[in-house]
C-alpha positions, 0 to 999 in steps of 0.5 A, spaced: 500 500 500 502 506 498 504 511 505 499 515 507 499 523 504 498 528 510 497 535 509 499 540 516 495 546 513 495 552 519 496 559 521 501 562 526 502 570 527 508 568 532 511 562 531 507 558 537 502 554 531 508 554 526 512 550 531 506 545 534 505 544 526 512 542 524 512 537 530 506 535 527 509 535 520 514 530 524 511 526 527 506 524 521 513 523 517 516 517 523 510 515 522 511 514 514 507 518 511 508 523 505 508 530 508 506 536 505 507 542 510 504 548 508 501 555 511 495 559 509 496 566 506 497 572 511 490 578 511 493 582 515 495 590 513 502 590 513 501 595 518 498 590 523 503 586 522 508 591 523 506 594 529 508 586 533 516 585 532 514 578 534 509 577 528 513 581 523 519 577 524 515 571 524 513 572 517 519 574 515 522 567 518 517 563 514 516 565 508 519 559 505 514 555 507 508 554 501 501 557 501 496 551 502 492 550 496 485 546 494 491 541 491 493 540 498 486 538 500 485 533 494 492 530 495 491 528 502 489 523 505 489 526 512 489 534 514 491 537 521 489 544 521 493 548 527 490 555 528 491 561 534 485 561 537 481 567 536 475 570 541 474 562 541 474 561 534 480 560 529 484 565 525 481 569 520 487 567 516 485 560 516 477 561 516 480 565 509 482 559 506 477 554 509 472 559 506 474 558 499 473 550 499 466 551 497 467 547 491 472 542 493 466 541 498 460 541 492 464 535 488 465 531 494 472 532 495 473 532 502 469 527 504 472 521 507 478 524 509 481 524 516 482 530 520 485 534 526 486 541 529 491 543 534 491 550 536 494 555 541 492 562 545 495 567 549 492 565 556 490 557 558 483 559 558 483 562 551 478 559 548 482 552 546 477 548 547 472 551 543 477 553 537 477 545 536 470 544 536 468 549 532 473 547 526 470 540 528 464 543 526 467 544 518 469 537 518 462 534 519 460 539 513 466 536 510 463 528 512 471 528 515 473 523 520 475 527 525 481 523 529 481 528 536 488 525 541 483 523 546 486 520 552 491 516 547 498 516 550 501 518 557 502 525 554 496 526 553 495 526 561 500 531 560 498 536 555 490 536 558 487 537 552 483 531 548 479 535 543 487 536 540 494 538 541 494 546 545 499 551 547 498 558 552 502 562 548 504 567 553 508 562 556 514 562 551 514 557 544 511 550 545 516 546 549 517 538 550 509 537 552 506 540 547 511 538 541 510 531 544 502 531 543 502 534 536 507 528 533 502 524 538 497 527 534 499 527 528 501 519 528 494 518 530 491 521 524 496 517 520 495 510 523 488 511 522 488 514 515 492 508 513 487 503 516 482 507 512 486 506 506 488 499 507 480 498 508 478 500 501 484 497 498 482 491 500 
């Protein structure tokens, strides 16, 4: 059976989602997967932008990293979307690209697929919780399969989060605990996207 094809599509401002994404990208690659790490495109003005040096400095430390596409989605077997949480919700930037998956969503596209968020806000009641939910809720309108970390390994005992893998940002960058639940995460979304995989092979 060919290796399974995961996409790790997020948005970060500051680099606390772009390092859960990375790990993310890690973990589904050990897992053998092909894996294509992309972010979606920044909406901000520049003014926003320029006001942060943090947010500044990361744009420019990423813009290596290609914009994630409609070919993406297609091509993946498995999608972990990582988004800042915003008021309890995911970025506009993210909410952007998901906005124009209409098509993709009309012809079937999406469906079957195995998806996963992961995401992180600036205190540790930031609205996590209800940032995964709400992109579950795309999911379902997808017909995705949601694979959430749940209480699946030891981290998890550590991270505390079972909707998926979560950072408080003004702690720092994500450190051993959360880099840990997001390869979790994304090795579980692997195993179960290969199981899929095999079941319709067979």
């Amino acid at each position: 059976m060919e290796p399974v094809n995961v996409a790790v599509i997020y948005y970060s401002s500051t680099g606390s989602v772009h390092a859960l994404a990375q790990a993310a990208a890690e973990g589904a690659a050990k897992a053998g997967a092909r894996v294509r790490l992309r972010r979606v495109a920044e909406t901000a003005p520049p003014e926003a932008i320029a006001a942060n040096p943090d947010w500044g400095r990361h744009a420019q430390d990423s813009a290596d990293i290609a914009e994630a596409g409609h070919d993406d989605l297609i091509w993946a077997d498995a999608v972990l979307f990582g988004t800042p949480a915003r008021f309890g919700n995911p970025s506009s930037q993210l909410r952007a690209f998901i906005d124009t998956t209409g098509p993709l969503w009309f012809t079937g596209k999406l469906t079957d697929k195995v998806y996963s968020a992961f995401t992180a806000s600036n205190t540790a009641h930031g609205g996590q919780e209800s940032t995964l939910l709400a992109l579950a809720n795309t999911f379902c309108h997808w017909g995705g399969i949601i694979v959430p970390p749940g209480y699946t390994d030891p981290i998890q005992f550590q991270s505390g989060n079972p909707y998926g893998t979560s950072h408080v940002a003004a702690d720092g960058l994500p450190g051993d605990v959360a880099l840990h639940a997001a390869r979790h995460q994304a090795r579980r979304a692997v195993d179960t996207a290969a199981l899929l995989k095999a079941g319709r092979a067979a």
